[in-house]
CHARMM internal coordinates of N, CA and C (Angstrom, degrees):
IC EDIT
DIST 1 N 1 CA 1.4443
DIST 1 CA 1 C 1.5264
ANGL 1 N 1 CA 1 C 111.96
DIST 1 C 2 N 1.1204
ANGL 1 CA 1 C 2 N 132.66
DIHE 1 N 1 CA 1 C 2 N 7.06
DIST 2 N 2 CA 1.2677
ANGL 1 C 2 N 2 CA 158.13
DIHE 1 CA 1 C 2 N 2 CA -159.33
DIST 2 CA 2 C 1.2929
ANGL 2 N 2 CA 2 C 97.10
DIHE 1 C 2 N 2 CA 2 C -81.97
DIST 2 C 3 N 1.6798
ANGL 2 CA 2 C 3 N 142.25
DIHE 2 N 2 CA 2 C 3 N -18.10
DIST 3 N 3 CA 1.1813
ANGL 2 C 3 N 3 CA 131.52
DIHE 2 CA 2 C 3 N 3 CA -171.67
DIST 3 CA 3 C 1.7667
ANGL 3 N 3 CA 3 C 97.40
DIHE 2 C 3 N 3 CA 3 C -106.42
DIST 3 C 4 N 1.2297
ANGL 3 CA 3 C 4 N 134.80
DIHE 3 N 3 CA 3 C 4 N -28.00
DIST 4 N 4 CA 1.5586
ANGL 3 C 4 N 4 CA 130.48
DIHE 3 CA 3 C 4 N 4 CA 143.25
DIST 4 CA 4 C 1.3042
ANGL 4 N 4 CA 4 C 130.02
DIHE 3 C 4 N 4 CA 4 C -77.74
DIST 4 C 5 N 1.3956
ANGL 4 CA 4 C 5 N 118.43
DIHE 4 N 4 CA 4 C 5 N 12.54
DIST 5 N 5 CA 1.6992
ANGL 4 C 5 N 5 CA 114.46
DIHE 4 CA 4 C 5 N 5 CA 162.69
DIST 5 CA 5 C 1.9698
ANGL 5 N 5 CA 5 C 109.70
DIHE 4 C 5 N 5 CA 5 C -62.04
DIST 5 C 6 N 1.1105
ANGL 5 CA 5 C 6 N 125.73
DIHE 5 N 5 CA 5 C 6 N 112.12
DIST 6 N 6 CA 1.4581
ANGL 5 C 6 N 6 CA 105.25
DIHE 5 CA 5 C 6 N 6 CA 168.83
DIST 6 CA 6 C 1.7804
ANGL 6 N 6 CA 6 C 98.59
DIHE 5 C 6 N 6 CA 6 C 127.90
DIST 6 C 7 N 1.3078
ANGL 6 CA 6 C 7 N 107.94
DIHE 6 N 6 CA 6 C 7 N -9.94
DIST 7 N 7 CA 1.5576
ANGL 6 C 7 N 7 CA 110.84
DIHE 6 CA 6 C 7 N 7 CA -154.78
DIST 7 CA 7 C 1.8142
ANGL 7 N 7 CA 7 C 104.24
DIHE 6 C 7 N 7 CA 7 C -138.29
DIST 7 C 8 N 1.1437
ANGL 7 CA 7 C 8 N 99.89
DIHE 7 N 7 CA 7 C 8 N -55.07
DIST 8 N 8 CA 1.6980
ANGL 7 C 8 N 8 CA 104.81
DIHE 7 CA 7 C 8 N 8 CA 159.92
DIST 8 CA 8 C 1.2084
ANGL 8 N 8 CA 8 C 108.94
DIHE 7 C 8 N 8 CA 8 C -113.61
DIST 8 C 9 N 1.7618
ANGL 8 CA 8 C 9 N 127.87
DIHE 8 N 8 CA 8 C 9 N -178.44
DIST 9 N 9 CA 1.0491
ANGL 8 C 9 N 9 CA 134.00
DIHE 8 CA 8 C 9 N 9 CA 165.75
DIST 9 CA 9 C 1.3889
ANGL 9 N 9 CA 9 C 124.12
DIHE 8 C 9 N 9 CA 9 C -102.65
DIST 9 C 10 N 1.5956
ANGL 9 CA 9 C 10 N 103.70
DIHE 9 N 9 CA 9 C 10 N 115.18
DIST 10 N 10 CA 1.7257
ANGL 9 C 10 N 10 CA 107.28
DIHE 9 CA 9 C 10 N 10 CA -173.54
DIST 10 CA 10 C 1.9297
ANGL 10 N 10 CA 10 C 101.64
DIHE 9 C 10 N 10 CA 10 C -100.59
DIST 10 C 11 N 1.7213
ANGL 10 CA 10 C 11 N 88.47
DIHE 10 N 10 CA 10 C 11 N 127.35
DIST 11 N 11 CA 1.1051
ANGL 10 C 11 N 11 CA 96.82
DIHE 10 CA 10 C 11 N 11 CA 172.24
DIST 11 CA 11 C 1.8914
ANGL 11 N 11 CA 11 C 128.15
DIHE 10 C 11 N 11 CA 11 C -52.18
DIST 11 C 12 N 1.3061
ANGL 11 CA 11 C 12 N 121.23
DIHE 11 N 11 CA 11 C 12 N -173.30
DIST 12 N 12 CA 1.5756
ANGL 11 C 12 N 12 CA 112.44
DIHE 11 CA 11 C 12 N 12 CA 162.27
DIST 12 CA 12 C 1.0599
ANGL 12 N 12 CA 12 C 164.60
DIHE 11 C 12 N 12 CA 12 C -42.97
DIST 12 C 13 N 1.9247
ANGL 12 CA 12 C 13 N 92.71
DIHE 12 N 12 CA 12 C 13 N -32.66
DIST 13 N 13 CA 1.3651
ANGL 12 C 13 N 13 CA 117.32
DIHE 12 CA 12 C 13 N 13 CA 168.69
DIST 13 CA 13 C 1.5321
ANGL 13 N 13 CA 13 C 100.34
DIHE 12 C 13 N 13 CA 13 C -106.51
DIST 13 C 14 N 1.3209
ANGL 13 CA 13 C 14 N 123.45
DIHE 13 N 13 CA 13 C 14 N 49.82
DIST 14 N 14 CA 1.5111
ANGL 13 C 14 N 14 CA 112.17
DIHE 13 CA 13 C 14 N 14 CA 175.13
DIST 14 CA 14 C 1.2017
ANGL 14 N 14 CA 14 C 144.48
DIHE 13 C 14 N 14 CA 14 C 60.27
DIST 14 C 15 N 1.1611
ANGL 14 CA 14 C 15 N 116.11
DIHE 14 N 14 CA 14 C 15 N 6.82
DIST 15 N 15 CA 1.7324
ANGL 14 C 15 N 15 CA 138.36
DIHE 14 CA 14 C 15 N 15 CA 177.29
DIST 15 CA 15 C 1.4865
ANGL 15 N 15 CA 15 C 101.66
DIHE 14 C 15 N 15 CA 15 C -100.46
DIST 15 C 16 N 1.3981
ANGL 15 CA 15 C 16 N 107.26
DIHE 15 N 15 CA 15 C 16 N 149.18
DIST 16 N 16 CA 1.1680
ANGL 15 C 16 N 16 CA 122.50
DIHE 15 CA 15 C 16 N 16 CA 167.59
DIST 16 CA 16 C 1.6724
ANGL 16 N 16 CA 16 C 117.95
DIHE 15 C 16 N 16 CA 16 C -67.62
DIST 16 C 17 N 1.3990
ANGL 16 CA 16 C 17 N 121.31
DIHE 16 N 16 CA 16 C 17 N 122.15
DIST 17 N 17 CA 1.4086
ANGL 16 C 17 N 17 CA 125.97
DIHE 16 CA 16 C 17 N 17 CA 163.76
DIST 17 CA 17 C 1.3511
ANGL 17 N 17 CA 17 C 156.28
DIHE 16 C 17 N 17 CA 17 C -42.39
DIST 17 C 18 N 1.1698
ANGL 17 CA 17 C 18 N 118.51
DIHE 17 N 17 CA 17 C 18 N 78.34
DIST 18 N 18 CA 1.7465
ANGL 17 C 18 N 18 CA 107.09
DIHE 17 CA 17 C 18 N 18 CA -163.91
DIST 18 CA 18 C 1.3965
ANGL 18 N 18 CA 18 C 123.69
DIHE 17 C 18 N 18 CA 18 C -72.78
DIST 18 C 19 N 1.0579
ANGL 18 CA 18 C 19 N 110.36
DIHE 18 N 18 CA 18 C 19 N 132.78
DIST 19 N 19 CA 1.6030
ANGL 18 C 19 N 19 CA 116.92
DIHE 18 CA 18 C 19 N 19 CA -176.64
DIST 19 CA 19 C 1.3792
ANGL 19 N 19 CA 19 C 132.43
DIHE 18 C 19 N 19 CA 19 C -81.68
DIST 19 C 20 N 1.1567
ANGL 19 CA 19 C 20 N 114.37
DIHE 19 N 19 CA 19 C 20 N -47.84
DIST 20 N 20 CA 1.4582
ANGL 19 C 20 N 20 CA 141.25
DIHE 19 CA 19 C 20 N 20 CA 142.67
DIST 20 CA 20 C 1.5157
ANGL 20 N 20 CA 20 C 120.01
DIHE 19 C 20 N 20 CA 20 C -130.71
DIST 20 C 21 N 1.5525
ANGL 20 CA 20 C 21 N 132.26
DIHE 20 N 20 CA 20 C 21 N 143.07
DIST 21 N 21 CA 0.9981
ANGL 20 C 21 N 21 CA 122.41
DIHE 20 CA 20 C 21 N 21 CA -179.91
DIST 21 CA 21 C 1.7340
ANGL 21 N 21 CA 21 C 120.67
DIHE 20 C 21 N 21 CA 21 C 52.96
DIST 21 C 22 N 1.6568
ANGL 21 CA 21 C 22 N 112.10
DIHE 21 N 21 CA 21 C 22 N -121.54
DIST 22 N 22 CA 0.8674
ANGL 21 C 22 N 22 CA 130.19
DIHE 21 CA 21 C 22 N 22 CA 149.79
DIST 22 CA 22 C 1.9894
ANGL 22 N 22 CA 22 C 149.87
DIHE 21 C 22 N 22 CA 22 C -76.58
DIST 22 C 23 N 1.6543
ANGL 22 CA 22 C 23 N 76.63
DIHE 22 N 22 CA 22 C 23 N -10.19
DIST 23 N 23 CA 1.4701
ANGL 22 C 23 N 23 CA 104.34
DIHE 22 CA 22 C 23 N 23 CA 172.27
DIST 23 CA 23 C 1.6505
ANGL 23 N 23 CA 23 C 122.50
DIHE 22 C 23 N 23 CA 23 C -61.74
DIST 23 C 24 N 1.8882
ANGL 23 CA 23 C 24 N 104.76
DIHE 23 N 23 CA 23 C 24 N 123.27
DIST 24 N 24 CA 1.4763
ANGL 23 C 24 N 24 CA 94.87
DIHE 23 CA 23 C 24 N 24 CA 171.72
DIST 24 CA 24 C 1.4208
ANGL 24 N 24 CA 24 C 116.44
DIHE 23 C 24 N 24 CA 24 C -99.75
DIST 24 C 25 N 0.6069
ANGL 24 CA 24 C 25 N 122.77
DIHE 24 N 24 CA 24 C 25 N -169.15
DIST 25 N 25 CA 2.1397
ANGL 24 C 25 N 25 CA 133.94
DIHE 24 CA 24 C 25 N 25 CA 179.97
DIST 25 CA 25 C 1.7609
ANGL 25 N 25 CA 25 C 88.91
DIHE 24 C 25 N 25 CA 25 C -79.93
DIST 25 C 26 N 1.0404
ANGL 25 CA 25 C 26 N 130.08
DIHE 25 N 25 CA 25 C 26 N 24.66
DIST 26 N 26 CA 1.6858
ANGL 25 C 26 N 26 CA 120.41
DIHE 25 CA 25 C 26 N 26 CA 149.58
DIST 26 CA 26 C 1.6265
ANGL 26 N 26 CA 26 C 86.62
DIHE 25 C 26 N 26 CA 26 C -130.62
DIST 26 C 27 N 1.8092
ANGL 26 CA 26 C 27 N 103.33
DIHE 26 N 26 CA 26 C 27 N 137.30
DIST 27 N 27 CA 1.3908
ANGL 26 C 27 N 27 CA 89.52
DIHE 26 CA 26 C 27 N 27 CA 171.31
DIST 27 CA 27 C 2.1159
ANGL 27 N 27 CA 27 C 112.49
DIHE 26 C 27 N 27 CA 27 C -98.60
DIST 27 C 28 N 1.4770
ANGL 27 CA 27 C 28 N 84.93
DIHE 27 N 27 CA 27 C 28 N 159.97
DIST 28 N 28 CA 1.8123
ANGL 27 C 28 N 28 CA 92.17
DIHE 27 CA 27 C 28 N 28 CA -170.76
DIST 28 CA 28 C 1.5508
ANGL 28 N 28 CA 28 C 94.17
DIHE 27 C 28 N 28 CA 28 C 82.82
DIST 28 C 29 N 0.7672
ANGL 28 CA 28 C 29 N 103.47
DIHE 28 N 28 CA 28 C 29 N 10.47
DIST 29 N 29 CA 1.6828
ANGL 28 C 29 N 29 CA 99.22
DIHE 28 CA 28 C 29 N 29 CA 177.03
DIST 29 CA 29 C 2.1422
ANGL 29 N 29 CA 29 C 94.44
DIHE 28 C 29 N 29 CA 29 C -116.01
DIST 29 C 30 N 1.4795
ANGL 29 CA 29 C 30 N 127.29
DIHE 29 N 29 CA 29 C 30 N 123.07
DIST 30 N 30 CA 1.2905
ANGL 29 C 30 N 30 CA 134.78
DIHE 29 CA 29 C 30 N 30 CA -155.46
DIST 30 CA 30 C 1.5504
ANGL 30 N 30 CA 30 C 97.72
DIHE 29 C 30 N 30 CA 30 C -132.62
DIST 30 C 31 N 0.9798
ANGL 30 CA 30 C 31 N 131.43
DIHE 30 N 30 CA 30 C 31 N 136.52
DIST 31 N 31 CA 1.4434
ANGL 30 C 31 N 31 CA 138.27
DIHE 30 CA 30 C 31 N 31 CA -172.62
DIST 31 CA 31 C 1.8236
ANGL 31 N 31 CA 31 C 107.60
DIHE 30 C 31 N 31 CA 31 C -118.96
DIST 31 C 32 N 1.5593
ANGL 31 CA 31 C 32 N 153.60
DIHE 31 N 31 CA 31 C 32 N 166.45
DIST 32 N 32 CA 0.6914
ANGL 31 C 32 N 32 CA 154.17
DIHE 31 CA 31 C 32 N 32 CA -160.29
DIST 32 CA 32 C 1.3088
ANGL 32 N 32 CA 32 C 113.39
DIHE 31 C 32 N 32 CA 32 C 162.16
DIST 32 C 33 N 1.7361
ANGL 32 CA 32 C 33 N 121.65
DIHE 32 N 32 CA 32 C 33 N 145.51
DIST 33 N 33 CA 1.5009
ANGL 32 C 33 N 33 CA 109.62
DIHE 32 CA 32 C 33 N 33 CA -165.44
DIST 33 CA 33 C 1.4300
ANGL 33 N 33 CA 33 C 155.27
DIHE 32 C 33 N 33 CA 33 C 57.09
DIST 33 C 34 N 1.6058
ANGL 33 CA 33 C 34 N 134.84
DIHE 33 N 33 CA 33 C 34 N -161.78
DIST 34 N 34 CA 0.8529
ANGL 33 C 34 N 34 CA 108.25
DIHE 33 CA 33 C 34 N 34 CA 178.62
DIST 34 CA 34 C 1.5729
ANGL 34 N 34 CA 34 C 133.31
DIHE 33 C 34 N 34 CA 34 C -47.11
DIST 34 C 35 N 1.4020
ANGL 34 CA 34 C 35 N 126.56
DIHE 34 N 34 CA 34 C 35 N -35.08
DIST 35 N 35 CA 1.5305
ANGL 34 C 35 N 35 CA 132.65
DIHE 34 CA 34 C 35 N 35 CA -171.92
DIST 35 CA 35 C 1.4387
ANGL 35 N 35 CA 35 C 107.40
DIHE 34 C 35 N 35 CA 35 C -51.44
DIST 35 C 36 N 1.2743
ANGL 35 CA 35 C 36 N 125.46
DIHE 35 N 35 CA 35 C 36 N -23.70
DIST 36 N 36 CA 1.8876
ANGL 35 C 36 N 36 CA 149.69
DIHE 35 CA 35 C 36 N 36 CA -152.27
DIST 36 CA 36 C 1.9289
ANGL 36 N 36 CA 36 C 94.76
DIHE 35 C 36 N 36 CA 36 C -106.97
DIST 36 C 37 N 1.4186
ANGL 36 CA 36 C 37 N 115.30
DIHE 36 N 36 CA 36 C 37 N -83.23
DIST 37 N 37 CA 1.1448
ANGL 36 C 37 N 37 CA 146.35
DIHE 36 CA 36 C 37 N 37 CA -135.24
DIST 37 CA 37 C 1.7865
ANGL 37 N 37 CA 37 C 109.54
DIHE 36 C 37 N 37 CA 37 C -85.87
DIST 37 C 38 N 1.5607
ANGL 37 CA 37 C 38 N 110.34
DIHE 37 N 37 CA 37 C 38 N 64.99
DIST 38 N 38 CA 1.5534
ANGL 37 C 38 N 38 CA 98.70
DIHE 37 CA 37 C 38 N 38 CA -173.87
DIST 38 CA 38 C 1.3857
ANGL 38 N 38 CA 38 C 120.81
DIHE 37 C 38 N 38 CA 38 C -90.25
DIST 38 C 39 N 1.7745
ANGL 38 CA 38 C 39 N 88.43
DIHE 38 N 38 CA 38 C 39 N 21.10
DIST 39 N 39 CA 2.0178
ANGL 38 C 39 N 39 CA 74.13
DIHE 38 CA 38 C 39 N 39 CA -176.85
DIST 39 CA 39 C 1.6317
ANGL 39 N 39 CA 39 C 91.05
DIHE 38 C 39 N 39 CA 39 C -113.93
DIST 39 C 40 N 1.2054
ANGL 39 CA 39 C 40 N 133.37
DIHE 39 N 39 CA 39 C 40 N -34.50
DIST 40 N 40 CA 1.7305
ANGL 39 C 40 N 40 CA 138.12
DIHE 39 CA 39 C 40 N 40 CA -177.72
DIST 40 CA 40 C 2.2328
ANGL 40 N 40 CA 40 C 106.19
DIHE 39 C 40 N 40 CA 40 C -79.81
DIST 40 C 41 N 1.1211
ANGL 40 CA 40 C 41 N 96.36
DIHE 40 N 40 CA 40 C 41 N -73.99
DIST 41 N 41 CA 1.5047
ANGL 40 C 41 N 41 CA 87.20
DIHE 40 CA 40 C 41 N 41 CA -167.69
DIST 41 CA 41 C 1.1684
ANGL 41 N 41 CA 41 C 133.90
DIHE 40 C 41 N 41 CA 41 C 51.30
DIST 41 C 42 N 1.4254
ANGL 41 CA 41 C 42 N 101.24
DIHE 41 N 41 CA 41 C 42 N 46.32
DIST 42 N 42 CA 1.3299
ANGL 41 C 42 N 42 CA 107.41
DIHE 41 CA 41 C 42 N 42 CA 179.55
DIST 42 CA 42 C 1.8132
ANGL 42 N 42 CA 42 C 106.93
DIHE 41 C 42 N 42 CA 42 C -132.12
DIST 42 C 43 N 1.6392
ANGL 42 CA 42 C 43 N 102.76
DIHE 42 N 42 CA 42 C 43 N 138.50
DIST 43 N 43 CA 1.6667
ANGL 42 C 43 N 43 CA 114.35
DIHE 42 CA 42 C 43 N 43 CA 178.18
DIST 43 CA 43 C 1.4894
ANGL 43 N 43 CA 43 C 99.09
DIHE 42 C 43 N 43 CA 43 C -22.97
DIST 43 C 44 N 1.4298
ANGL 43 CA 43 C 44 N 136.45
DIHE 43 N 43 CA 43 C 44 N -61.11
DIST 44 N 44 CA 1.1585
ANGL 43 C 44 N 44 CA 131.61
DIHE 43 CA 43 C 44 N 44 CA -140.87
DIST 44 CA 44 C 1.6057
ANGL 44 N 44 CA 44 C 115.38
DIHE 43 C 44 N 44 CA 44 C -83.18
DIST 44 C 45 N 1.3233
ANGL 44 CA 44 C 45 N 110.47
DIHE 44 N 44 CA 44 C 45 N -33.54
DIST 45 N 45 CA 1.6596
ANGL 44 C 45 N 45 CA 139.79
DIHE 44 CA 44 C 45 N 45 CA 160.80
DIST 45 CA 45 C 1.5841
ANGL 45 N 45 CA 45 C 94.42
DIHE 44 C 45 N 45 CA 45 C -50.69
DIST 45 C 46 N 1.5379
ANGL 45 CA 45 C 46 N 109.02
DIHE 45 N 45 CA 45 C 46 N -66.70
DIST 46 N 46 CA 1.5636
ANGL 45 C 46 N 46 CA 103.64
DIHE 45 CA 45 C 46 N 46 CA -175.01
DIST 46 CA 46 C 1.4399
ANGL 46 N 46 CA 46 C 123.09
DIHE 45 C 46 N 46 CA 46 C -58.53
DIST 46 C 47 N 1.1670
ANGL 46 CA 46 C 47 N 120.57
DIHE 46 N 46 CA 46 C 47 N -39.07
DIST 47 N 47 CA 1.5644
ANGL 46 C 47 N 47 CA 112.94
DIHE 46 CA 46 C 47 N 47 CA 176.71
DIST 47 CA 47 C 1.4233
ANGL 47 N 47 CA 47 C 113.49
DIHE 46 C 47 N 47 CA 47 C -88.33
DIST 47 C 48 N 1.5862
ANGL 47 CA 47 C 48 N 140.40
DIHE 47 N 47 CA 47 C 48 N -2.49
DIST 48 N 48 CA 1.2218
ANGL 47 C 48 N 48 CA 125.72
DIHE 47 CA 47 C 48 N 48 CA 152.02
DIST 48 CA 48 C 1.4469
ANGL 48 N 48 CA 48 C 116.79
DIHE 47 C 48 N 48 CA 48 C -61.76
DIST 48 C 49 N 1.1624
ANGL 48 CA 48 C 49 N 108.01
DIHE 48 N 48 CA 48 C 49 N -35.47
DIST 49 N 49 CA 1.8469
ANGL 48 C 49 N 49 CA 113.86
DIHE 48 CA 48 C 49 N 49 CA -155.91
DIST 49 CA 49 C 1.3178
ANGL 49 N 49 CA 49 C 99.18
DIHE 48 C 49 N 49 CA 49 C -87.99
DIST 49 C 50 N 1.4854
ANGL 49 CA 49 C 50 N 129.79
DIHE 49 N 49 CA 49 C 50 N -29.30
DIST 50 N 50 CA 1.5531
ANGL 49 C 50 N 50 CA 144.80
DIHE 49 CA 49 C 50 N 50 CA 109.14
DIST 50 CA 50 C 1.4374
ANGL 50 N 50 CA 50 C 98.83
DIHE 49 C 50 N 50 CA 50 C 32.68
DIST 50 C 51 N 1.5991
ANGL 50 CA 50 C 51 N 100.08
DIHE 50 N 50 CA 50 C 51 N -96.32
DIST 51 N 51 CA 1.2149
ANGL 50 C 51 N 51 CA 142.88
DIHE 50 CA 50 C 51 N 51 CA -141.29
DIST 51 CA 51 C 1.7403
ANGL 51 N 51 CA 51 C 90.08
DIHE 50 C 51 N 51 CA 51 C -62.55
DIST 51 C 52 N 1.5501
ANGL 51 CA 51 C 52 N 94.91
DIHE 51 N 51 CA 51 C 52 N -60.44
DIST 52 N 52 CA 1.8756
ANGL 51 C 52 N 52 CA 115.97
DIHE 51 CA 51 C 52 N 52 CA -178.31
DIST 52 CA 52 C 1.6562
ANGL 52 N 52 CA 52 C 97.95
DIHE 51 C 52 N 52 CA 52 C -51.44
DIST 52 C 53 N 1.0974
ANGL 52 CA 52 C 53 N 136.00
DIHE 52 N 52 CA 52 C 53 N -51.44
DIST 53 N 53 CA 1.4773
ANGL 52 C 53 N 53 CA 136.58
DIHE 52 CA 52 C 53 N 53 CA -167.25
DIST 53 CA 53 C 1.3720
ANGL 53 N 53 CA 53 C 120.27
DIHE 52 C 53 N 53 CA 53 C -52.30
DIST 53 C 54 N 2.2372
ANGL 53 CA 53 C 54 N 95.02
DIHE 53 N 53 CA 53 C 54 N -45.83
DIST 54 N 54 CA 1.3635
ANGL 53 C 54 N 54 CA 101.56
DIHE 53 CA 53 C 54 N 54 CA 172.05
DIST 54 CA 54 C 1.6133
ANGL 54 N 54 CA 54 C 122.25
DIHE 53 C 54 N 54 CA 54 C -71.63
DIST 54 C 55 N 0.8664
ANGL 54 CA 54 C 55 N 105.74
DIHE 54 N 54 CA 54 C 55 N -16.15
DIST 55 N 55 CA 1.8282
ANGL 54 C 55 N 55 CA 118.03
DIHE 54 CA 54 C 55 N 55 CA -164.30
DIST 55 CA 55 C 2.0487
ANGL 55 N 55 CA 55 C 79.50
DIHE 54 C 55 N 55 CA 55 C -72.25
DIST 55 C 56 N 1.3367
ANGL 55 CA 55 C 56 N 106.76
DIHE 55 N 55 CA 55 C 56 N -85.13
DIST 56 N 56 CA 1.2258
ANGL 55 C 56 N 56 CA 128.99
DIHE 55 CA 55 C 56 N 56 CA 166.62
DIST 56 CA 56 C 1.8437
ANGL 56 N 56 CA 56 C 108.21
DIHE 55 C 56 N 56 CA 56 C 0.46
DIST 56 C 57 N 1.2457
ANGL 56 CA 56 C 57 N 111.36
DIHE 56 N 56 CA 56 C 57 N -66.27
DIST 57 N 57 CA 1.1787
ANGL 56 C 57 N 57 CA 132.81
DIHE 56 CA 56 C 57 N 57 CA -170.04
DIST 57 CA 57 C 1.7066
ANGL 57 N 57 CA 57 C 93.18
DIHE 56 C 57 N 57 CA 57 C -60.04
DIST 57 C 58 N 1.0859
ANGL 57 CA 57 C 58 N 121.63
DIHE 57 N 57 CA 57 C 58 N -57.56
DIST 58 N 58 CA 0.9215
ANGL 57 C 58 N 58 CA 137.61
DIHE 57 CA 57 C 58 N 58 CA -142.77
DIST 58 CA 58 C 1.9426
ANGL 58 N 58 CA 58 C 113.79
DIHE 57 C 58 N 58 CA 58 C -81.28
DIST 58 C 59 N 1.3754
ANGL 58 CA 58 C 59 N 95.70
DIHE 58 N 58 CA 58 C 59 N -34.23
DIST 59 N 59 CA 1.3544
ANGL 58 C 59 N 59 CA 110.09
DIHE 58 CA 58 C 59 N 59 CA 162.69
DIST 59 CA 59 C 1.8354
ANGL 59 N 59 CA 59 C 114.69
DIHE 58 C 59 N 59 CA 59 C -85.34
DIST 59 C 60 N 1.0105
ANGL 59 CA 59 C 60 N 105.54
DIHE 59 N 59 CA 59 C 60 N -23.42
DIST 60 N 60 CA 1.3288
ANGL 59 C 60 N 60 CA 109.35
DIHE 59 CA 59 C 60 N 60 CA 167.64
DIST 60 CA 60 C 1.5682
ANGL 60 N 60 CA 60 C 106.55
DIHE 59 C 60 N 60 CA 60 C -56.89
DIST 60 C 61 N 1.1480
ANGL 60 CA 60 C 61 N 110.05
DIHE 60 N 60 CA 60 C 61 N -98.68
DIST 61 N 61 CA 1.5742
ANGL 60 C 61 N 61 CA 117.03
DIHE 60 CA 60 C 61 N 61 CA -173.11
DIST 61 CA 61 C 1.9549
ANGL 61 N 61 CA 61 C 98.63
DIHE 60 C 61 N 61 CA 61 C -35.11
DIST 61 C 62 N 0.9790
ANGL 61 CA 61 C 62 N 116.83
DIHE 61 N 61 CA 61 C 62 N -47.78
DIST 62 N 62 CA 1.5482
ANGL 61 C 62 N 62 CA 106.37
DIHE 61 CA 61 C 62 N 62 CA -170.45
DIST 62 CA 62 C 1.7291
ANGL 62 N 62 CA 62 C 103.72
DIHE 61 C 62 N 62 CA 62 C -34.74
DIST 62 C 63 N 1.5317
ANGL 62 CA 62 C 63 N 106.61
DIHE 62 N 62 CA 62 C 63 N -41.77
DIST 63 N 63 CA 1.3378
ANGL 62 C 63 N 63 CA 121.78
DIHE 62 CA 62 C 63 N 63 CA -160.18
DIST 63 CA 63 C 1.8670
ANGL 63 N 63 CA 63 C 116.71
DIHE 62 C 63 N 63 CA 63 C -77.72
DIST 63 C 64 N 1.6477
ANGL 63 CA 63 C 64 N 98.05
DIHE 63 N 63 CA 63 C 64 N 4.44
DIST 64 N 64 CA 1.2479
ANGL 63 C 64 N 64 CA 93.90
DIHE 63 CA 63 C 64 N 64 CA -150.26
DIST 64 CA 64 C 1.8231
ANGL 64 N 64 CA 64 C 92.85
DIHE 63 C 64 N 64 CA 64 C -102.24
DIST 64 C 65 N 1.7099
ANGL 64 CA 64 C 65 N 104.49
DIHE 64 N 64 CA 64 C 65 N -29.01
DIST 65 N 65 CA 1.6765
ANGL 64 C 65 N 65 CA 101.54
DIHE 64 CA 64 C 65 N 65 CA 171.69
DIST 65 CA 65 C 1.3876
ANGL 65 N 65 CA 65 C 101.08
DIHE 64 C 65 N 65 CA 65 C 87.59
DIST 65 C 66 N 1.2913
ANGL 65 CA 65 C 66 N 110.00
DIHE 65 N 65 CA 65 C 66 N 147.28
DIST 66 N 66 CA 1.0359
ANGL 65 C 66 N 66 CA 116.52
DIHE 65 CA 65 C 66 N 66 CA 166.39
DIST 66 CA 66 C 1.6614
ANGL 66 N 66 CA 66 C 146.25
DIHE 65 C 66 N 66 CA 66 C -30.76
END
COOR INIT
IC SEED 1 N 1 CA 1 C
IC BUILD
């Protein structure tokens, strides 16, 4: 996680922080999978939350307007 130390906020045990949902402490910035998830870590965990990040992402920018 060493390449988002400095840029988002990683919690204690070294994972990246969610804020809401998929939300990190930068906003438009969306987290998903292993970088998030230190108790599951698994492919299948990662591509749902994936899935949630893009949705996430996706209502974000809708919100942002032209």
């Amino acid at each position: 996680m060493n390449i988002f130390r400095g840029k988002i906020k990683i919690g204690e045990k070294g994972f990246v922080e969610r804020i809401n949902k998929s939300q990190t402490s930068v906003e438009g910035v969306f987290v998903a999978g292993d970088v998030f998830d230190y108790e599951y870590r698994q492919a299948v965990t990662a591509a749902g939350s994936g899935a949630q990040a893009a949705i996430d992402a996706i209502r974000f920018i809708e919100t942002q307007g032209s």
